[in-house]
N, CA, C and O of each residue as an XYZ file, in Angstrom:
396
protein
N     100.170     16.143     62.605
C     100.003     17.165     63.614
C      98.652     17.853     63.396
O      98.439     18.354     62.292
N      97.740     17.918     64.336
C      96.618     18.718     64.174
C      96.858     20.283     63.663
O      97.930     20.874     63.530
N      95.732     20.678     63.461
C      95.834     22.137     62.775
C      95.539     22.606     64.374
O      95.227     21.990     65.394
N      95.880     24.438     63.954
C      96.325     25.243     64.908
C      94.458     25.616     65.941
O      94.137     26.285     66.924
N      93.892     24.913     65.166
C      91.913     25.530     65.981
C      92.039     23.994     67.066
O      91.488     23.891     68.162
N      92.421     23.521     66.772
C      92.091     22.181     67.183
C      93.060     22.017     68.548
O      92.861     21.494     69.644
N      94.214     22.722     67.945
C      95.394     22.438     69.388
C      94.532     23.937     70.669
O      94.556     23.818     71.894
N      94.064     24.827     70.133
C      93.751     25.995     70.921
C      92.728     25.027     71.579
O      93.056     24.567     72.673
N      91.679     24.704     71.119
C      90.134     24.543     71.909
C      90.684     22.777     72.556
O      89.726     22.217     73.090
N      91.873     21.992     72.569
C      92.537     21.200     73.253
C      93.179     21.704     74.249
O      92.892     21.098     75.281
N      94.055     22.694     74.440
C      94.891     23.396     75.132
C      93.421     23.788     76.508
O      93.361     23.524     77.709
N      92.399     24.537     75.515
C      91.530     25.224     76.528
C      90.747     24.300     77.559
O      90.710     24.547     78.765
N      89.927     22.857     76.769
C      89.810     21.577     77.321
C      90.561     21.385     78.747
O      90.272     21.503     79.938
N      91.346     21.134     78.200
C      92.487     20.474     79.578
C      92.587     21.238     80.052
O      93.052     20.870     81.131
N      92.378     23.173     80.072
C      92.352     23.538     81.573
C      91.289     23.543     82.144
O      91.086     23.686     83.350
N      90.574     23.391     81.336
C      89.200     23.246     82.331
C      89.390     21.953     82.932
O      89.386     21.800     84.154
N      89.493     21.379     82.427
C      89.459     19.593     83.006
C      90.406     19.726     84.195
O      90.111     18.771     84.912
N      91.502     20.490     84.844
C      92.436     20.501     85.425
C      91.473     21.187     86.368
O      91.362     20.569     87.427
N      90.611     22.487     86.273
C      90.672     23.105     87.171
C      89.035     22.417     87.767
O      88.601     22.371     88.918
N      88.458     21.979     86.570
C      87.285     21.252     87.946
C      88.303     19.966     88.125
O      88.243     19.974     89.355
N      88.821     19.326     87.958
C      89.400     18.116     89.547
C      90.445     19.194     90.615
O      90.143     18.857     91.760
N      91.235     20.024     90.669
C      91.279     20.542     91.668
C      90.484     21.283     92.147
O      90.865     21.520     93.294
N      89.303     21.957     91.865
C      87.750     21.943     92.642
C      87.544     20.522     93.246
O      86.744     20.544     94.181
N      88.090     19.207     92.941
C      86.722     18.183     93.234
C      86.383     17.500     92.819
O      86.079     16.536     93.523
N      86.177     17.429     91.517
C      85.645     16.631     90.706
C      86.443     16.100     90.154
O      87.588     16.395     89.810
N      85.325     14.582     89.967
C      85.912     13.293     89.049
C      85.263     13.534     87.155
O      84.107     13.194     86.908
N      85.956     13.991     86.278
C      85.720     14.316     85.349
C      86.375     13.285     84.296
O      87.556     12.945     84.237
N      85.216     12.845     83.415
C      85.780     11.925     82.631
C      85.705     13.037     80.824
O      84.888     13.923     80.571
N      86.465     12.699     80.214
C      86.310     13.543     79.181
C      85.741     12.607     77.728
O      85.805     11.385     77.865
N      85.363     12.976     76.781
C      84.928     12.616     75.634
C      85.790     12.280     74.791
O      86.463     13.236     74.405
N      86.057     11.277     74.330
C      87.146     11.068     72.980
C      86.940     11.722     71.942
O      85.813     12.203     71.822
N      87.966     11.962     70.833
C      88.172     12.722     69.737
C      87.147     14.179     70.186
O      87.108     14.842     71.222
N      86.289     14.298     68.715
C      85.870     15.535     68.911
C      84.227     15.119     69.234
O      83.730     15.188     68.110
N      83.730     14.939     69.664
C      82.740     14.712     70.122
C      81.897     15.586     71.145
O      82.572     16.057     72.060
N      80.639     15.864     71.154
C      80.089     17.044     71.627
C      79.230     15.821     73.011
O      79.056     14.613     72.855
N      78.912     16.503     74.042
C      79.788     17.373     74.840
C      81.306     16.867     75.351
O      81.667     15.691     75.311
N      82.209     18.100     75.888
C      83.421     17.367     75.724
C      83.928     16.437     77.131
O      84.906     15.741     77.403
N      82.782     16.821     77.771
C      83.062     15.796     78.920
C      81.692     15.685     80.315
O      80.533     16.093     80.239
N      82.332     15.039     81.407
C      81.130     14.680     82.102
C      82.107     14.771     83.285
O      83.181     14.168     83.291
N      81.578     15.741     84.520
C      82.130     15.867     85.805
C      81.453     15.352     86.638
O      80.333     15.843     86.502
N      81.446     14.442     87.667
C      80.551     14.149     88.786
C      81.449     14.442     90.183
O      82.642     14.709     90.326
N      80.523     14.300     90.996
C      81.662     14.780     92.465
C      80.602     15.194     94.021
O      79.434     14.843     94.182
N      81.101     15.679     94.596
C      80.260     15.688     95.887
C      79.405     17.603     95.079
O      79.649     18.079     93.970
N      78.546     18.143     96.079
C      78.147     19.376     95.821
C      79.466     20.283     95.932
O      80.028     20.401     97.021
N      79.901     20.862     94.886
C      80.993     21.736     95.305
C      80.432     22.879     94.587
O      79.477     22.767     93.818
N      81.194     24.284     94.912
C      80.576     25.393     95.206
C      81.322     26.186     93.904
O      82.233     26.968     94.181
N      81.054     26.047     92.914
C      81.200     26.850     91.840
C      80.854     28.293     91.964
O      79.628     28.403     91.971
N      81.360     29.254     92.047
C      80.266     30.857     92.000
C      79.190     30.388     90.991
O      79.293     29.806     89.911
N      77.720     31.000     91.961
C      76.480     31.066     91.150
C      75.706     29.711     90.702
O      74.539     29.674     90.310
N      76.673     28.493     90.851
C      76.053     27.371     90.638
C      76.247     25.973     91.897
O      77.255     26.092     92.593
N      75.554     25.002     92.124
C      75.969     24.023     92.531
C      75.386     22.486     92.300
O      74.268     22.030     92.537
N      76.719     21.786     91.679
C      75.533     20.413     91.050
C      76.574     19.773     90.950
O      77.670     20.100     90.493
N      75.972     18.218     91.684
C      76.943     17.125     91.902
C      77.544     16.487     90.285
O      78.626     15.904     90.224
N      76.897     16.648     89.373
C      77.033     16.137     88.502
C      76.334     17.203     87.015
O      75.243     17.739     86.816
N      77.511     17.123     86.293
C      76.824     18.260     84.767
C      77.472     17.351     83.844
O      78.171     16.361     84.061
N      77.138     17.833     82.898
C      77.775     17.651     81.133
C      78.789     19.121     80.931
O      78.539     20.222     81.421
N      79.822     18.806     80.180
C      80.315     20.461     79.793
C      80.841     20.326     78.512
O      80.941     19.264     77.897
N      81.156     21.368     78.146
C      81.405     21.897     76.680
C      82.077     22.715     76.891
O      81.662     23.313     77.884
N      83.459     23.381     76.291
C      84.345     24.227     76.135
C      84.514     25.007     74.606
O      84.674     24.551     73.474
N      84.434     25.980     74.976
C      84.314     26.694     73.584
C      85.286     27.614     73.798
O      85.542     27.904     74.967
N      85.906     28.156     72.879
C      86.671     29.542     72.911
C      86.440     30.892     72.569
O      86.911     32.002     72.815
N      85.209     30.187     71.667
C      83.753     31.633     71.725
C      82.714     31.386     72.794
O      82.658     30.368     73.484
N      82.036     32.249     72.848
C      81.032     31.921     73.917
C      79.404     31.104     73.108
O      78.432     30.600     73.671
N      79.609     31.224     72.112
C      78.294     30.156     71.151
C      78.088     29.211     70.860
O      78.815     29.048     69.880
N      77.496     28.255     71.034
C      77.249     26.851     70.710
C      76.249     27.169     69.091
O      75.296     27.948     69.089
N      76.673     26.464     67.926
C      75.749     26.372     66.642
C      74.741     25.477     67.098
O      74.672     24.643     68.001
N      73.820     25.984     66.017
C      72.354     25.500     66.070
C      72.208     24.105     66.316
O      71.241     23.838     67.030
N      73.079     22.873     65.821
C      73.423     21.676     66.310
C      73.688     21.146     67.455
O      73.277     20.083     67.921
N      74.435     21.967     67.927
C      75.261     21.707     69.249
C      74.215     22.017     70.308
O      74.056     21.414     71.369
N      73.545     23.033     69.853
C      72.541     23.792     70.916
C      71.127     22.750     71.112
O      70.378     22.754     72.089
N      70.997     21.722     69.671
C      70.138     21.239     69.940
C      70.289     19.406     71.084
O      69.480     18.761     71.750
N      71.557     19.266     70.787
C      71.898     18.072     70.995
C      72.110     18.146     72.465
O      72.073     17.132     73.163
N      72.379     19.575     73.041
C      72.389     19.846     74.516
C      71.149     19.952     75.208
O      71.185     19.780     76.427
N      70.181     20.175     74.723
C      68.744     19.959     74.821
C      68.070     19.218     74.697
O      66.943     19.502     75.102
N      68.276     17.665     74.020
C      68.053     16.427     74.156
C      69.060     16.082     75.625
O      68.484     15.747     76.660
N      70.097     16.163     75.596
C      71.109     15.289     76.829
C      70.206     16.110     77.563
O      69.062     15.655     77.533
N      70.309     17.000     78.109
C      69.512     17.626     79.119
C      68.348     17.167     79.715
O      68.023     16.846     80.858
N      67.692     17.235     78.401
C      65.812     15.700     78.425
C      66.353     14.773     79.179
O      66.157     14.429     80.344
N      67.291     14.305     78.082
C      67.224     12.701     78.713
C      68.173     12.324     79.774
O      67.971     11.122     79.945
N      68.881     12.620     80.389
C      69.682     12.491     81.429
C      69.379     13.638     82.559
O      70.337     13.749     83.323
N      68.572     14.290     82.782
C      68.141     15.792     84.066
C      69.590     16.134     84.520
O      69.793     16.544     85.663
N      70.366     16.002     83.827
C      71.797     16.882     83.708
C      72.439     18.410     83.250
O      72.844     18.612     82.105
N      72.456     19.098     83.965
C      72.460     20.517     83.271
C      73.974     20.232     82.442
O      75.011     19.745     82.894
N      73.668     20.728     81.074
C      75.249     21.461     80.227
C      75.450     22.717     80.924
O      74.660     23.581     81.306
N      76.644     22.604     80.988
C      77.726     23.425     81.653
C      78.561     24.535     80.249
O      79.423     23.760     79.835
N      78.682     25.666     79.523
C      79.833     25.862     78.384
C      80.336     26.680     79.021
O      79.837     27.566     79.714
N      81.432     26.401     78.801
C      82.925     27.087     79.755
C      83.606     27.946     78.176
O      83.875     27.425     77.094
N      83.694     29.037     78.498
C      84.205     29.303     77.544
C      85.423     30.795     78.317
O      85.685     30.836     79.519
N      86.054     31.999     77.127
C      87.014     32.312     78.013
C      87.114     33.716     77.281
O      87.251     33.861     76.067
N      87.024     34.700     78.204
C      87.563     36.052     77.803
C      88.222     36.360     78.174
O      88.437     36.080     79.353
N      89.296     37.409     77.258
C      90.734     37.769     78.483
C      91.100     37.149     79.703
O      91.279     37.555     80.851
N      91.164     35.986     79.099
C      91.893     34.787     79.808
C      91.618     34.761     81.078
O      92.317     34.859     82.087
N      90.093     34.563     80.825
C      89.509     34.597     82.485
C      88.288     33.138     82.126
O      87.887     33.042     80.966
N      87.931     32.391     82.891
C      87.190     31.261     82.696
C      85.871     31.697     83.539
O      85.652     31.903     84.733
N      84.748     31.757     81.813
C      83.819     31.935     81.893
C      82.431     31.381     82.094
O      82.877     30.257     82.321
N      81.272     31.228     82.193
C      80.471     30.107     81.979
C      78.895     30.463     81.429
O      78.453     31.603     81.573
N      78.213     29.556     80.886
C      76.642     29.618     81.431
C      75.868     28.033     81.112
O      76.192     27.082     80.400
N      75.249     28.174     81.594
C      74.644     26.965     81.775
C      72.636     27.279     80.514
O      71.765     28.132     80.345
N      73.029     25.831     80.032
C      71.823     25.741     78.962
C      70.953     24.787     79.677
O      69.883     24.436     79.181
């Protein structure tokens, strides 16, 4: 059985993953733990504040990506002209910003 960090930031995953395909999107996700945790593509749909047929995302349950994570989103970014998406969550409200 996984430990209890691992089932939270899984739990949080899959709602995001739930709530962009009922937005719209065709979202494929990342196996195991692997950074970023997934890849949405789809027609232009209308996110508040953003709109893009296609991102990278990351789910966090803090709002920080470590110095690693931050850099490896900045290469994908280079090399694919894909914005990262981190979804993360305060008082259980689904948050975002884009790197």
């Amino acid at each position: 059985m996984p430990n209890r960090s691992y089932r939270i930031g899984y739990a949080f995953e899959y709602r995001i993953r739930k709530w962009l395909e009922k937005l719209g999107y065709f979202v494929i996700r990342s196996g195991k733990s692997r950074f970023p945790d997934g890849h949405a593509a789809g027609k232009f749909m209308p996110i508040p504040q953003f709109i893009f047929p296609q991102f990278y995302f990351e789910c966090k349950t803090g709002k920080y990506l470590n110095k690693e994570e931050k850099q490896k989103g900045l290469e994908i970014k280079e090399q694919t002209g894909l914005p990262l998406v981190i979804f993360y969550r305060k008082n259980r409200k689904i948050l975002y910003w884009i790197l």
